[in-house]
C-alpha positions as CSV (number, residue, x, y, z in Angstrom):
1,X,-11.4,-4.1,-6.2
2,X,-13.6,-4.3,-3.1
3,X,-16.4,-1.9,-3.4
4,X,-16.1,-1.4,0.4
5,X,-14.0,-1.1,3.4
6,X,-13.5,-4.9,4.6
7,X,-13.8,-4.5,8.4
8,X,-13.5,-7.7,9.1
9,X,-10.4,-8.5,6.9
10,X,-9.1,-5.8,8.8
11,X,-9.7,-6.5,12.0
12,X,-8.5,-10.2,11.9
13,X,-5.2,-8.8,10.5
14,X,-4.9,-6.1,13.1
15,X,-5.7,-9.0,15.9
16,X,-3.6,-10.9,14.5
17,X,-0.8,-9.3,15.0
18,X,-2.2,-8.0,18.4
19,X,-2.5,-4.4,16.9
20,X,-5.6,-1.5,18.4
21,X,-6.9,0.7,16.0
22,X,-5.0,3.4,17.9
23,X,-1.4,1.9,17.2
24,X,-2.8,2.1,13.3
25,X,-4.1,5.3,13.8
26,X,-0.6,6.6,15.3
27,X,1.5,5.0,12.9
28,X,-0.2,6.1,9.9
29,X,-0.1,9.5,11.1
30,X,-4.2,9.9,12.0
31,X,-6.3,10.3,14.1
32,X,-8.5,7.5,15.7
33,X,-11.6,9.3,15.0
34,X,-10.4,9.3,11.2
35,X,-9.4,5.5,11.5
36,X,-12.6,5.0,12.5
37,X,-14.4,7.1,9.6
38,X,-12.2,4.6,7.5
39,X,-13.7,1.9,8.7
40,X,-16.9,3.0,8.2
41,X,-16.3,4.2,4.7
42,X,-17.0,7.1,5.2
43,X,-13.2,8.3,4.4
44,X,-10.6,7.3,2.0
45,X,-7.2,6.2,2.8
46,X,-4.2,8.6,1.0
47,X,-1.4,6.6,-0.8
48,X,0.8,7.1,2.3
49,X,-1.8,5.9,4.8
50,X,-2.6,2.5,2.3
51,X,1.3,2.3,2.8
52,X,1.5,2.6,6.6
53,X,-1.8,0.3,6.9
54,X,0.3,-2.3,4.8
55,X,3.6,-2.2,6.2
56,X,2.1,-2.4,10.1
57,X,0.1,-5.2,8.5
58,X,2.8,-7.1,7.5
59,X,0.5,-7.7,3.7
60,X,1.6,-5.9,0.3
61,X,0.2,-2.1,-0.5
62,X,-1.9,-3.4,-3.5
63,X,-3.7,-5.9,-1.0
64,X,-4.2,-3.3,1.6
65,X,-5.5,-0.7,-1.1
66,X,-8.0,-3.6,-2.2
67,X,-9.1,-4.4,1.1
68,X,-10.1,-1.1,1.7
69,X,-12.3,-0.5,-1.3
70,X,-10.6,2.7,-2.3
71,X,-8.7,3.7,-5.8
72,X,-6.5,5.3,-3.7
73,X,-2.8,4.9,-6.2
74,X,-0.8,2.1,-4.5
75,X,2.6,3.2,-2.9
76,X,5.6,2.8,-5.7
77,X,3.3,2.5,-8.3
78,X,4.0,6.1,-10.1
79,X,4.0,5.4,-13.6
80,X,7.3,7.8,-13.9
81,X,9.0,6.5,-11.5
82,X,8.4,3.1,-12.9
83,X,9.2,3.9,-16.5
84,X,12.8,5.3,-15.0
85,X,13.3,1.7,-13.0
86,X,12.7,-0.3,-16.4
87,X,14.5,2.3,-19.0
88,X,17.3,1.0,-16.2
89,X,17.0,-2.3,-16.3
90,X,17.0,-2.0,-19.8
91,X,20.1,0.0,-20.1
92,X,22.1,-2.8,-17.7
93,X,21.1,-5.6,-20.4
94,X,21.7,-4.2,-23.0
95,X,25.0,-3.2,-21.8
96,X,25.6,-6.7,-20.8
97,X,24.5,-8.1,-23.7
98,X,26.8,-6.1,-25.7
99,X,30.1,-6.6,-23.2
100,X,29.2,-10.6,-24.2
101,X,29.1,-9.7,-28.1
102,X,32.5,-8.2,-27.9
C-alpha cells in the first residue's frame, strides 16, 4: 500500500477524464474543502468515498484505496458478505455435481 496520498496519480486520472476536484467532491458526497484535506493527507477517505472516487475514475476500489495511502476497507470486501457469496457458489456445485452423479 502507498504510504501516502498520490496527488499526482490522482490528478492525471481526474484530467484524464476531464474531471475538477469539485465534480469528485460532489459525487462522493463531500465537500471541496474536505477533497482537498484528502489530498493533502491530512484526511482519510471512508469506504463509500474510496468507492465513489473509483467508480467516477473509471479504476477498481482496491486501486483507488491504494492510491490513496489509506487502510480504508475496500468497497465489497466484507468478509461476511463474502463468506455468504462463496458458501453459494459452493452450494450451486455441489448441487450440480450431484444432478450429474445421478
Amino acid at each position: 500500500m502507498a504510504l501516502f496520498f498520490d496527488v499526482e496519480w490522482y490528478e492525471a486520472r481526474l484530467a484524464d477524464r476531464g474531471i475538477s476536484r469539485a465534480v469528485l467532491a460532489a459525487v462522493s458526497g463531500m465537500s471541496e474543502v474536505d477533497v482537498g484535506l484528502v489530498f493533502k493527507d491530512q484526511r482519510e477517505l471512508s469506504a463509500a468515498e474510496v468507492g465513489a472516487f473509483a467508480e467516477l475514475l473509471g479504476v477498481s476500489p482496491a486501486e483507488a484505496a491504494l492510491r490513496a495511502g489509506v487502510s480504508t476497507p475496500v468497497p465489497g470486501a466484507d468478509p461476511l458478505a463474502r463468506i455468504a457469496e462463496l458458501e453459494r457458489r459452493v452450494a450451486a456445485l455441489e448441487a450440480t455435481l450431484k444432478s450429474r452423479s445421478s
